[in-house]
Backbone as CSV, one residue per row, in Angstrom:
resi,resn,N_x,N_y,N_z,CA_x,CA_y,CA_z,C_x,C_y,C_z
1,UNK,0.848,-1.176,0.000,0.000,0.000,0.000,0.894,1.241,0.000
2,UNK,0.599,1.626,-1.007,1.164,3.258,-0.893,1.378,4.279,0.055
3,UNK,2.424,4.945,0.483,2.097,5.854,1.604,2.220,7.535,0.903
4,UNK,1.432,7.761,1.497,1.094,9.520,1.324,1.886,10.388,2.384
5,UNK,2.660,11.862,1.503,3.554,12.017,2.555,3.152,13.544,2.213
6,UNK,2.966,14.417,3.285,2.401,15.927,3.040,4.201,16.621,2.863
7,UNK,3.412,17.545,1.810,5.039,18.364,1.777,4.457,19.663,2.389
8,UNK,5.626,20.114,2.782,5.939,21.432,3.610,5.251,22.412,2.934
9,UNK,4.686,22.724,1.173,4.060,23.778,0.704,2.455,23.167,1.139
10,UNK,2.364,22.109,1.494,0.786,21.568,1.257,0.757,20.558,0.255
11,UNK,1.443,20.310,-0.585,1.253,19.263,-1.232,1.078,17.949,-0.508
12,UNK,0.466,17.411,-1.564,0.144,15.636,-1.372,1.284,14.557,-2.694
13,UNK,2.015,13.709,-1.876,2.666,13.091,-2.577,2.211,11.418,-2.257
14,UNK,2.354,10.758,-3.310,2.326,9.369,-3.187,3.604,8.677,-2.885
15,UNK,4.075,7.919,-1.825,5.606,7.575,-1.916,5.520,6.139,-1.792
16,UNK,6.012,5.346,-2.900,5.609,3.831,-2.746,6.829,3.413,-2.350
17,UNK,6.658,1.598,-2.226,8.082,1.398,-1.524,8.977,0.531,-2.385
18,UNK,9.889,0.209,-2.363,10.849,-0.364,-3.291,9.893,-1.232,-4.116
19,UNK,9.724,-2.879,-3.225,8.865,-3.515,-3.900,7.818,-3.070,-4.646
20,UNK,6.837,-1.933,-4.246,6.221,-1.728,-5.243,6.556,-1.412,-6.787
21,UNK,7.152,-0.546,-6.686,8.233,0.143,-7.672,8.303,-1.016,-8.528
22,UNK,9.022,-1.816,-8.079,9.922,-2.910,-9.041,9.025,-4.136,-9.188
23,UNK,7.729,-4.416,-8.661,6.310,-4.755,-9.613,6.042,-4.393,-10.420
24,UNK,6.001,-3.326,-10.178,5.524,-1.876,-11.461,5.949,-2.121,-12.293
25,UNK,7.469,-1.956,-12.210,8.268,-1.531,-13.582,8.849,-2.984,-13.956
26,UNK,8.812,-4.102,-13.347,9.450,-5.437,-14.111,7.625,-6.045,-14.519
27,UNK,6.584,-5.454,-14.211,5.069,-6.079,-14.969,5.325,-5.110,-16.383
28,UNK,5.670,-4.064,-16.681,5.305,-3.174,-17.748,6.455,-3.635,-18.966
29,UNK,7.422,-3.930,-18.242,9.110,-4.246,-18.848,8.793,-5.869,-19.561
30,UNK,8.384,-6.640,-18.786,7.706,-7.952,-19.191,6.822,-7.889,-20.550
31,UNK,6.001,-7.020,-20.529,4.821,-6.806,-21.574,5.339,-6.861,-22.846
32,UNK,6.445,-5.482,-22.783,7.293,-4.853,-23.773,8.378,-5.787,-24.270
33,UNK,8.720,-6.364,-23.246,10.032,-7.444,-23.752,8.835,-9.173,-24.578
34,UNK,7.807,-9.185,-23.965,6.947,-9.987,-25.057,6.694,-9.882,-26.509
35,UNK,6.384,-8.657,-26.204,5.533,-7.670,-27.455,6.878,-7.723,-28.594
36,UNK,8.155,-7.435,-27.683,9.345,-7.374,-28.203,9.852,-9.009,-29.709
37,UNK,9.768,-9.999,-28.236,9.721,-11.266,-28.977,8.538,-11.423,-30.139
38,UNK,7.581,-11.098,-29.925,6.333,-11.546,-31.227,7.049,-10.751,-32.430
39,UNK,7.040,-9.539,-32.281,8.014,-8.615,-33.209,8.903,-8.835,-34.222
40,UNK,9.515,-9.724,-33.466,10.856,-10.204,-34.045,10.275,-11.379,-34.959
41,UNK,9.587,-12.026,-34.092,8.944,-13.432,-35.432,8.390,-12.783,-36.259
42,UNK,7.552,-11.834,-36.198,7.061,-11.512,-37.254,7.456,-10.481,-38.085
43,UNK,8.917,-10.224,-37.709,10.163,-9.601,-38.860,9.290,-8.129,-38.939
44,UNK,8.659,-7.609,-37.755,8.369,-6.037,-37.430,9.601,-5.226,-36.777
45,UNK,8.939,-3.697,-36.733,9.849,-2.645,-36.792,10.520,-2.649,-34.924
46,UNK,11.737,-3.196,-34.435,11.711,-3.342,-32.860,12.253,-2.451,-32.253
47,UNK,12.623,-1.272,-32.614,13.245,-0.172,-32.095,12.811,0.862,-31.411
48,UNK,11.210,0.622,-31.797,10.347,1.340,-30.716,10.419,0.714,-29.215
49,UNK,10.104,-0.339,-29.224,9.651,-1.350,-28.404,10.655,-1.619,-27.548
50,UNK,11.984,-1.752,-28.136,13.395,-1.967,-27.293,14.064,-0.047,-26.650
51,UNK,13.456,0.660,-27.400,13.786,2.380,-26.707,13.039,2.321,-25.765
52,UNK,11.729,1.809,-25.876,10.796,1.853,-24.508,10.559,0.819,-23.428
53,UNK,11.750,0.179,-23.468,12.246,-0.962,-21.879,13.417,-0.526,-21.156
54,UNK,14.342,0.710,-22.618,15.049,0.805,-22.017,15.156,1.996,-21.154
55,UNK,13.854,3.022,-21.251,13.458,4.382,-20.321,12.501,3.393,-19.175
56,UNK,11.515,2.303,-19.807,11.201,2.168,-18.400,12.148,1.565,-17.183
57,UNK,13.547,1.277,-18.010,14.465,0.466,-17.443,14.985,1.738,-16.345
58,UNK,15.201,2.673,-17.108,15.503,4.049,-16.803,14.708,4.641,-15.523
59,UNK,13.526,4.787,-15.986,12.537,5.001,-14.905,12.600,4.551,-13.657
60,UNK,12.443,3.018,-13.480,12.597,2.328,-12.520,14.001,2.432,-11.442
61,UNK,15.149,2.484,-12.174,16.206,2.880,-11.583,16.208,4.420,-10.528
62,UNK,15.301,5.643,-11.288,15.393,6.430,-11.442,14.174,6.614,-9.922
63,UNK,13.407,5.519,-10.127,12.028,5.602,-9.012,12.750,4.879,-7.609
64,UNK,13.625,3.909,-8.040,13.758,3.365,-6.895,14.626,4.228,-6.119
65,UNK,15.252,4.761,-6.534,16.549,5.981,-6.205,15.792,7.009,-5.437
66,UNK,14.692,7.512,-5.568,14.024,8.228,-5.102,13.208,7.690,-3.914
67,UNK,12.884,6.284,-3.958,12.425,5.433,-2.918,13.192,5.363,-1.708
68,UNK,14.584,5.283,-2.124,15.490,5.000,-0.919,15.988,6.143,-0.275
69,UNK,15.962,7.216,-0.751,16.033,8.954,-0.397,15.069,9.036,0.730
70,UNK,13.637,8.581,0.622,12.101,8.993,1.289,12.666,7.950,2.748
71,UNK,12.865,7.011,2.379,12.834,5.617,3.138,13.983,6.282,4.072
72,UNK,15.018,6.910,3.742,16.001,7.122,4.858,16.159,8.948,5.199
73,UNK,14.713,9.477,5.100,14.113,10.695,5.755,13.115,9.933,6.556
């Protein structure tokens, strides 16, 4: 479950926790790396498909990094 963390202007933030994160982003990465394989059998264009595992690859790195910042405030 997600935790909600008030910021100092009033904002509302969602701050999830590692594991979530890396559900997230290895369920979406999975899809893409499928979608990836059919692709290839069927001798389609894969350069979309492989740019976009490698930002969510990006992302995820990028989320969890931010996870462990919250986690040790």
């Amino acid at each position: 479950m997600p935790k909600v963390k008030l910021n100092p202007d009033g904002s509302i933030t969602v701050v999830k926790d590692q594991a979530e994160i890396v559900a997230y982003y290895d369920k979406l990465i999975s899809r893409r790396t499928e979608a990836l394989v059919k692709l290839m059998a069927l001798g389609g264009d894969i350069e979309p498909v492989k740019k976009r595992i490698t930002q969510l690859s990006s992302e995820k790195k990028q989320k969890l990094m931010e996870a462990q910042s919250h986690a040790e405030n």
